[in-house]
C-alpha positions in Angstrom: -24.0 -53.3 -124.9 -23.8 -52.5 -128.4 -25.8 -50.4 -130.3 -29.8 -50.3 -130.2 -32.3 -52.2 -132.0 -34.8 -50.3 -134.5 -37.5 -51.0 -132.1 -36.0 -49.0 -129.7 -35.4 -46.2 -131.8 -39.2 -46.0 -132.9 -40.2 -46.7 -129.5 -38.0 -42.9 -128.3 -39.6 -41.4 -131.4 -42.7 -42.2 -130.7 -42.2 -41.1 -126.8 -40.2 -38.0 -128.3 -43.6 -37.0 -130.6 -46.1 -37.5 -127.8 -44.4 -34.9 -125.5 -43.6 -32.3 -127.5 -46.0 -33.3 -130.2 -45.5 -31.4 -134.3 -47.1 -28.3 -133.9 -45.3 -27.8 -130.5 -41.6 -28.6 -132.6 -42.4 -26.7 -135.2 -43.5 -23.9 -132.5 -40.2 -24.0 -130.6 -38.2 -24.1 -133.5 -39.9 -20.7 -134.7 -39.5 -19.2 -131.5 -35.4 -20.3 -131.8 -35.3 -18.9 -135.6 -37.3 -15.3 -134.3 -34.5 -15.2 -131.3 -31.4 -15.7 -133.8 -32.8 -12.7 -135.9 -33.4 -10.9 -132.9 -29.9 -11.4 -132.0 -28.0 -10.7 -135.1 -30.8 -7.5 -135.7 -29.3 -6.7 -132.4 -25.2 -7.0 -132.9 -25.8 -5.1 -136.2 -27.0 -1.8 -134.1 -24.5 -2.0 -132.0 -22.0 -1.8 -135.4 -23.9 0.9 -135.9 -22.3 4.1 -135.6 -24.2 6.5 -133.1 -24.5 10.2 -133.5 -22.6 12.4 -131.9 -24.3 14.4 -129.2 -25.8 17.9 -130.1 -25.0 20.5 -128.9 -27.1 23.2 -127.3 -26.6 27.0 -128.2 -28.4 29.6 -126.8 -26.9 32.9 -125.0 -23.7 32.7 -122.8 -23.5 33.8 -118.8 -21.1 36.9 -118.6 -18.0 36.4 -117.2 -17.6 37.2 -114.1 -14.8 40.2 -113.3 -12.3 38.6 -111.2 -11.4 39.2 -107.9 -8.4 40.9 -107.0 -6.9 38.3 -104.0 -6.2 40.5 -101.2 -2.6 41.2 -100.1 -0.5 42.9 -97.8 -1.2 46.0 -98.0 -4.8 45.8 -98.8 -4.9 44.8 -95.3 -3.3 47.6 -94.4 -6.0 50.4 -94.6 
């Protein structure tokens, strides 16, 4: 078993064309290119810094008085 014979070689690249054919290599290999810029488009947003949250102003609730806690001699009368 040593290694293959030319004829053999043309014989898987012949086999190799007829299934996936040129235009459907050259078609995957797009596809694989438009996925890597995809993915690099993608880590480079996430380096991205995002902006901090806004915040929203409008009028504030009053405070509410607070409530005396009742005691001992609130009880009382």
């Amino acid at each position: 078993m040593g290694s293959f014979s030319i004829w053999h070689w043309l014989v898987v690249g012949i086999l190799v064309l007829l299934l996936f054919g040129k235009g459907r290599f050259s078609d995957m290999m797009g596809d694989v290119a438009k996925g890597i810029k995809s993915f690099k488009k993608g880590m480079a947003d996430d380096d991205a810094p995002t902006p901090a949250p806004k915040q929203i102003e409008g009028q504030r609730a009053p405070d509410a008085a607070p409530m005396s806690t009742p005691t001992a001699e609130h009880d009382k009368l």
